[in-house]
N, C-alpha and C positions, 0 to 999 in steps of 0.2 A: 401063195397065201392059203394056208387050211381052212375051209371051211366051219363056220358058225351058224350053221343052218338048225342042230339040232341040239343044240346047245338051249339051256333054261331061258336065257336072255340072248338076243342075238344085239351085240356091240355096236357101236357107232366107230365108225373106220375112224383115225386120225393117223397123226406122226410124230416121233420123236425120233432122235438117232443113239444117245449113249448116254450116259449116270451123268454126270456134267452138267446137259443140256434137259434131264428133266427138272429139275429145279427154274428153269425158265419157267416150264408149265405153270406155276406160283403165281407166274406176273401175265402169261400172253392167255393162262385160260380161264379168265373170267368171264361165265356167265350165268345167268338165271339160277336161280330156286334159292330158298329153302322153302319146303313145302312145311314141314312140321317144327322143326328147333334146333336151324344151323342156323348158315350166316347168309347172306341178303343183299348179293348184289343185281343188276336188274338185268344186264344185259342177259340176250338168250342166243343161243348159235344154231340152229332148227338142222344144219344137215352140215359135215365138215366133207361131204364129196363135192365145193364147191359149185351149186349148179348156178349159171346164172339169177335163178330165182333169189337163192341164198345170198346171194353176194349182192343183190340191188337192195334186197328187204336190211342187209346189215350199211348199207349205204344210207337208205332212208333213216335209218335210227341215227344214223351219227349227224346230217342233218336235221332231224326231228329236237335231237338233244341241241342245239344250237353250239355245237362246235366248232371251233373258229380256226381254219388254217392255214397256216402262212407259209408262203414257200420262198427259201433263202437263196439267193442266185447272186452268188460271191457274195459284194456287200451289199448288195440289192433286195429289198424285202418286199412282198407283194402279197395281195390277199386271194386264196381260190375258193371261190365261192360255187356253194352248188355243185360239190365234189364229187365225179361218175366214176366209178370203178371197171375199169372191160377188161373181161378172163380172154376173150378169146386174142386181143389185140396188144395183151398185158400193159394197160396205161391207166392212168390217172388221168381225170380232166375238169373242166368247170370252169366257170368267165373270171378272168383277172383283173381285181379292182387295186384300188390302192389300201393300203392298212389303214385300216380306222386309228385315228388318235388314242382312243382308247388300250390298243392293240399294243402302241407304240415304248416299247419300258425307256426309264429316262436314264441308264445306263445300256451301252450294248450287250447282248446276251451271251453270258459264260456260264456253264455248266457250273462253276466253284462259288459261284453269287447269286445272291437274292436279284430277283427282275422287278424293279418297284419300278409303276405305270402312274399315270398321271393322273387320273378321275376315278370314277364310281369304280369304289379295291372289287367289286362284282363282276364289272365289265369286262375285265382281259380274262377269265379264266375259263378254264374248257379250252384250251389253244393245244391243238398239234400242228408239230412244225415239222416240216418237208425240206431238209437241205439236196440241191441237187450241183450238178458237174456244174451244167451254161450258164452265162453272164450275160445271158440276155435278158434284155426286161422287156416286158410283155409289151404290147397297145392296152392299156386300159377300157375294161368294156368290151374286150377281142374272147374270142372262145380259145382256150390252150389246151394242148394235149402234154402230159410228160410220160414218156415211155418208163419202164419199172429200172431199168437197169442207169439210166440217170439219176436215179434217186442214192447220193451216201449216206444219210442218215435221217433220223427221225427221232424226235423229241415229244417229251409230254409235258405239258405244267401242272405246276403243284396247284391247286384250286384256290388256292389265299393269297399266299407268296408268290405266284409266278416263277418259282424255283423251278428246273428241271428235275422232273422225280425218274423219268425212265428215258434209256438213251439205247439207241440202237443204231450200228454202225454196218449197212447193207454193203452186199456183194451185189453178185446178177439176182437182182430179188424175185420170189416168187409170187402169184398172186394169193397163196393162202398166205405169205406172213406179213404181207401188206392187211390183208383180213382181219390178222389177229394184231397188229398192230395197231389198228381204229378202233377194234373193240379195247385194245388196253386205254386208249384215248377217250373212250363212253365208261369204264368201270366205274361202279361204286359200291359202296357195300353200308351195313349198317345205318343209323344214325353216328355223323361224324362229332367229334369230340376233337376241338380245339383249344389252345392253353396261349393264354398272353404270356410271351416272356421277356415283354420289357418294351419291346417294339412291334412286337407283330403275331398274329395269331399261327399257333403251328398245328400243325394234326399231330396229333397226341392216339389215337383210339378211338372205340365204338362204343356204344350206350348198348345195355341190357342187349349183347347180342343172340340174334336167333329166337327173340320172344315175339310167336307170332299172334298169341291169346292174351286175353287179357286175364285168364286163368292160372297162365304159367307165367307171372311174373314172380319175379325174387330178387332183393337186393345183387347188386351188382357193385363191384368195386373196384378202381380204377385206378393207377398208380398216374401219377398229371407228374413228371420227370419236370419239366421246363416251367412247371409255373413259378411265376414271379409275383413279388408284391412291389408295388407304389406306391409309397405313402398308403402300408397299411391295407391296400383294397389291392386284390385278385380278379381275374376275369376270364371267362370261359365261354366259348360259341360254340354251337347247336348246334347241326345243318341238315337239311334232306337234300342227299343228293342222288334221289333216284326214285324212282316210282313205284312210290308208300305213299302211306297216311302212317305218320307216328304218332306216339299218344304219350306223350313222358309226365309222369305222376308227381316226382320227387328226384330233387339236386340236394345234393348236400357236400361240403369238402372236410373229411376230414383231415385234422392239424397235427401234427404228432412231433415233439420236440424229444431228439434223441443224442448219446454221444456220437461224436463224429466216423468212430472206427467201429459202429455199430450201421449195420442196414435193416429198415423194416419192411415187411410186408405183411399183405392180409390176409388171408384165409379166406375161404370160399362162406364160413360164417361171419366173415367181418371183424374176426379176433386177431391182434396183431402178431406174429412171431417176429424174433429178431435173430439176425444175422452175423455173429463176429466172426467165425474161422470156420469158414465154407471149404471143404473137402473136396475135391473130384474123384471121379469113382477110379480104382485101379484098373479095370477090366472092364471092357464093355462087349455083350455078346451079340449080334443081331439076327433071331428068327434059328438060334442055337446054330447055326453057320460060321459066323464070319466074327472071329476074334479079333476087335482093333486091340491091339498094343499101343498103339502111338497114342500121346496125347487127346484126348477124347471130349464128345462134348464141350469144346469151349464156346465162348460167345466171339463166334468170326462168321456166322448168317450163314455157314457150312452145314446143313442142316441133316439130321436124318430125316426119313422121309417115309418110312412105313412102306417099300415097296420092293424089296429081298425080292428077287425069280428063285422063287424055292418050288420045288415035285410035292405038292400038298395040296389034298381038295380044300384044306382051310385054308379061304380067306383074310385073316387073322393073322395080324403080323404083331410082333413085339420084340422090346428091346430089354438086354437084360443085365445090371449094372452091378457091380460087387465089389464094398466100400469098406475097408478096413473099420473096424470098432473097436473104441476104449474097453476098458476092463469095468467094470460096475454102471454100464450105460444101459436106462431103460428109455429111453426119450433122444428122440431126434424130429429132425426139419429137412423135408426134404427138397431144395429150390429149385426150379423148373425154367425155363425161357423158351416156351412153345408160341403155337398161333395156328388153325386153321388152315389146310394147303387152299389153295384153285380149284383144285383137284376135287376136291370135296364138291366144288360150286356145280363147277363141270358135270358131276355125275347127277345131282338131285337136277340139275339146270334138264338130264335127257326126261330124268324119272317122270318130274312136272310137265313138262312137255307131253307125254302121255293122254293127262285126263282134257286136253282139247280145250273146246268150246266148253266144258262143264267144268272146268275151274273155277270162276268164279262161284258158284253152287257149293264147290269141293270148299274152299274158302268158310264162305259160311258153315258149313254145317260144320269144319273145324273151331270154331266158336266154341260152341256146346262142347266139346270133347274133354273127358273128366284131365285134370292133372297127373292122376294116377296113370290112366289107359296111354296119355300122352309119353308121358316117362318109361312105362314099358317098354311101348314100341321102340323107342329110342337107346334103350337101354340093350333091347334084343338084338338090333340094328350095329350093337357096339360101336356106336358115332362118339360118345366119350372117350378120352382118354381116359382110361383103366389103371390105377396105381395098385400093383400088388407087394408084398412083404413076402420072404421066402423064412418060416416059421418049423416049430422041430414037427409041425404037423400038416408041412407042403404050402402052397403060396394062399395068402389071404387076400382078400378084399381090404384097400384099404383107403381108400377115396375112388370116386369118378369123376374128373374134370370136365367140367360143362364148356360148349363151346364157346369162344372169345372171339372169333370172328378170323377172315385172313389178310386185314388189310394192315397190322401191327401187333407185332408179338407181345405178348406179355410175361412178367417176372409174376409166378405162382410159388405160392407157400403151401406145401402138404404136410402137416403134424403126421408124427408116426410115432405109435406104441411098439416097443421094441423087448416087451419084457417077454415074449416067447419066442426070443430068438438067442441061442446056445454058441457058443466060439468068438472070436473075434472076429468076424465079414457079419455085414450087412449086406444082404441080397435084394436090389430093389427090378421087378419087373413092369414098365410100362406097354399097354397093350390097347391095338385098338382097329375098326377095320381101314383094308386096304387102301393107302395116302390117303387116310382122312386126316392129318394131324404132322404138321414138321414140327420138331425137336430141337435145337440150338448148343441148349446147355442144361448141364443138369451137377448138382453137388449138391453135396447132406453135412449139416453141420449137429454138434452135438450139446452147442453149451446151454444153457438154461437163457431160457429169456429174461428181460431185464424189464424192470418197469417202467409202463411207459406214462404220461401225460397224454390224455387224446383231447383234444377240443373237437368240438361236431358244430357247425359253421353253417349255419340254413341262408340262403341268398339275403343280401340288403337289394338289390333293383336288378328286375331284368326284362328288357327291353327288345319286343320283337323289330324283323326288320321293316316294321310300320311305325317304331316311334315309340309303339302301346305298352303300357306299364300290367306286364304278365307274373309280376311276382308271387302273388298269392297262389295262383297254378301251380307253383312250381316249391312251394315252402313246406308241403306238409302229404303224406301217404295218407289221400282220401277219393282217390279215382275220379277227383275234379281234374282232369288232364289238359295241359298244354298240347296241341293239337297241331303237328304241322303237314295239312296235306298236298300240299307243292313242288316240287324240284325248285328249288332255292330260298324257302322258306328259312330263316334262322331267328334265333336267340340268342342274345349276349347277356350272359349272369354275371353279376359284380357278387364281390362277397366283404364283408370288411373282416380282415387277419386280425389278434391279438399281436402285440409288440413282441418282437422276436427276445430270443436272449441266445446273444451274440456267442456265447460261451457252448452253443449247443445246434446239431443240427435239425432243420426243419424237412419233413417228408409230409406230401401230400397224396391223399387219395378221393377221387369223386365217387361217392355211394349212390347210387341211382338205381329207377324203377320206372316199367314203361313197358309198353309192347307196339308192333306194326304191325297192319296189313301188306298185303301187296296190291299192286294195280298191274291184271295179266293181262290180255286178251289172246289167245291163243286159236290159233286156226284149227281144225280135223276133228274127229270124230275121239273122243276118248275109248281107250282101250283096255279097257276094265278087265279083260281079259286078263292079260299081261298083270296089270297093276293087283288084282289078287294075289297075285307071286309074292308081292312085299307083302301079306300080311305073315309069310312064315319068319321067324328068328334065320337072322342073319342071312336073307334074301340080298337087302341092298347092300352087304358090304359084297357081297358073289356077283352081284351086278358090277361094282365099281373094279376087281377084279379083271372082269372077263371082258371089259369095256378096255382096260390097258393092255390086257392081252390081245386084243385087236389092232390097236393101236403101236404093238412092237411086232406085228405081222405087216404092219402099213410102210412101217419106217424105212424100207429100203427103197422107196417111192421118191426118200425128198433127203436130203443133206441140208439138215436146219446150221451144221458148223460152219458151212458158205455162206450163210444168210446173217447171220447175228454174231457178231465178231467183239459186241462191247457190250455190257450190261452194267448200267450203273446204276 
């Protein structure tokens, strides 16, 4: 392993083995930060050399968080309570009770089905599940140990539904991906955004992500895929599930009746484009390397991923698309299906870690920090995605995509002026720094937008999880904010819909405004040292770099394709 001793940033050692299995990273590496205006999930991982220290401190969080886990032993189900972790002895352990009722779904559990439980819909969530080999059932009350290599799989629940959202199907497991397996069991990210679609609340997305001031707040606008109406009324929940104080200003839905063989979306100013003969690109190039020919960008969660091993001191990866053009075309749409990698959380999660005990302080005094100074930095930083046009006078600037958070992709509208650009291709380059940003899908369509109907839709009741009638909080942009500073804090907004016409399709989108804190407490001494580094242009994308480059000097340490054999 080459030494990183003299290097600008010296890395944080991890693993991976091959292109395949970094895409896992998405899902197994969340943790801590956004420090200035990413995305917001809580967990933190202080050291991935495993010391015992590390591995008790991520044990105490999964208990802290009240995670509830149950271990499957054929058809036997039992509850482990006060769950220990030991590297040297590679076991799970903790006193075996019986499953709470609550615990209990009133169907058996299959991966293809909803898991609906019997009482308080609050009470069964936060569950990982422990399938192992023996059919033996404990003594209740008894202290159990289970060795790592009894363990075939592991489950997570969906926080509403009880649905399994993540599965993993072990080999001889190791103790760092049982580690990273608890910490995907403690994620969360943003304020969550849920959508009633008839029967049940689904995770839909995240609220004004990455707004940690109350300065840099800006509409935000959300495409709600599942929402349903009932006689007429919509409904939508809140949630904090992670350790914030949220501050949300303003809800609103807007309603948009369109024809059916037409798709809408928003713009980052709120202005609708429409969709009828969405183009994919011919040619896609990545980091001027690697020409796919094959079908490209589609929407199949095969993502690009911003992370080319290319011989370059730039950090700065980008992807480069080139789209047949009509003949008298000055106007195009360019549509997006991006999201936030882990990756991104991972590296601001080491960054934060840095200033210690003086977070909190750091916190405040980010408060007062202008809009302007904020967006610089960020801008320098290259944490946006970067939308350029290839023009008769070299690539232009021609949007920045603000972050959306990584916990659900979203469907992006980018307008593009196309009247300085000469032949038939359209050249589109997206750019941004190292896996800050996976890609899914991407195509440009050309026809004129159509007019559309918008109705704007301010809540009729919304009712905290006290009972309390919060709707005025939440009806009007006047920094009188709905306030949730709790882990499991929620809001449900009813809205009353206009009568459909049946003859026409209905899309919806939640416009909202808001910002969080975070809640750190972080151990050591801040290292101000170091952390002057970020103030130069494109510092921390050189760090998140040279942090994976560590990381593929690590990899022959661990074979992650024996370990994780299913991801669903």
């Amino acid at each position: 392993m080459k030494s990183l001793t003299n290097q600008k940033f010296r890395p944080l050692l991890f693993f991976v083995k091959n292109k395949k299995l970094r895409s896992y990273l998405s899902m197994f590496l969340t943790v801590s930060f956004l420090n200035l205006i990413i995305s917001c999930s809580y967990y933190n991982v202080k050291d991935v050399t495993t010391s015992s220290e590390t591995m008790s401190s991520q044990i105490v969080e999964f208990n802290k968080a009240q995670k509830y886990a149950v271990i499957h032993s054929g058809q036997d189900t039992w509850h482990l309570n006060n769950l220990v972790l030991n590297e040297d002895n590679k076991t799970i352990s903790g006193t075996a009770q019986i499953v709470d009722e609550n615990h209990v779904p009133l169907k058996p559990r299959d991966s293809k089905r909803v898991h609906r439980y019997n009482n308080n819909e609050m009470q069964p969530l936060n569950e990982v599940h422990f399938y192992i080999k023996s059919n033996n059932i404990p003594d209740y009350g008894s202290k159990i140990t289970i060795p790592f290599p009894e363990i075939v799989s592991i489950s997570v629940n969906d926080k509403n539904t009880g649905r399994s959202i993540a599965n993993a199907a072990v080999g001889t497991i190791g103790v760092i991906a049982v580690i990273f397996i608890i910490i995907l069991a403690t994620k969360s990210s943003c304020p969550f955004v849920y959508v009633k679609n008839g029967e049940e609340f689904v995770f839909t997305g995240e609220l004004y992500p990455g707004i940690l001031t109350a300065n840099l707040q800006r509409d935000d606008y959300l495409l709600l895929p599942n929402l349903n109406e009932v006689n007429n009324e919509a409904s939508i929940k809140i949630t904090n599930e992670l350790k914030e104080v949220q501050y949300t200003d303003f809800v609103q839905i807007l309603e948009i009746d369109h024809p059916y063989n037409v798709q809408v979306l928003l713009d980052k100013n709120g202005d609708p484009q429409t969709f009828s003969n969405i183009i994919p690109p011919n040619k896609v190039v990545v980091d001027n390397l690697n020409i796919d020919n094959s079908p490209a960008l589609i929407k199949d969660d095969n993502s690009y991923l911003f992370n080319s091993e290319i011989n370059s001191s730039s950090s700065l990866r980008n992807i480069e698309m080139e789209f047949n053009k009509p003949q008298n075309t000055e106007n195009a749409k360019l549509f997006l299906t991006v999201k936030n990698s882990m990756w991104l959380d991972y590296v601001f999660g080491k960054f934060n870690q840095q200033f210690g005990t003086y977070y909190p302080q750091f916190q405040k005094d980010q408060q007062a920090v202008s809009l302007e100074k904020s967006t610089k930095w960020v801008q320098e930083q290259d944490i946006p995605l970067s939308v350029y046009l290839k023009t008769s006078t070299g690539w232009e600037l021609v949007d920045r995509i603000n972050t959306v958070g990584p916990m659900a992709s979203r469907d992006i509208a980018v307008p593009i002026d196309l009247s300085k650009v000469a032949g038939n291709k359209v050249k589109i380059k997206l750019e941004t720094g190292f896996m800050f940003w996976e890609v899914d899908y991407a195509g440009i369509d050309y026809t004129a937008n159509k007019a559309l109907d918008i109705k704007y839709i301010n809540p009729y009741e919304a009712l905290d999880g006290n009972g309390e009638n919060v709707t005025k909080l939440l009806s009007a942009t006047d920094q009188n904010y709905f306030v949730q500073p709790n882990i499991g804090d929620e809001v449900v907004v009813t809205f009353k819909m206009s009568e459909p016409n049946l003859d026409l399709k209905r899309t919806f989108f939640l416009k909202n405004r808001g910002y969080y804190n975070y809640i750190r407490n972080y151990d050591g001494e801040p290292d101000f040292q170091k952390l002057k580094l970020f103030r130069a242009a494109g510092a921390f994308t050189d760090f998140s770099k040279y942090e994976y480059e560590a990381l593929m000097d690590y990899e022959s340490q661990f074979d992650l394709v024996s370990i994780i054999k299913d991801y669903k």
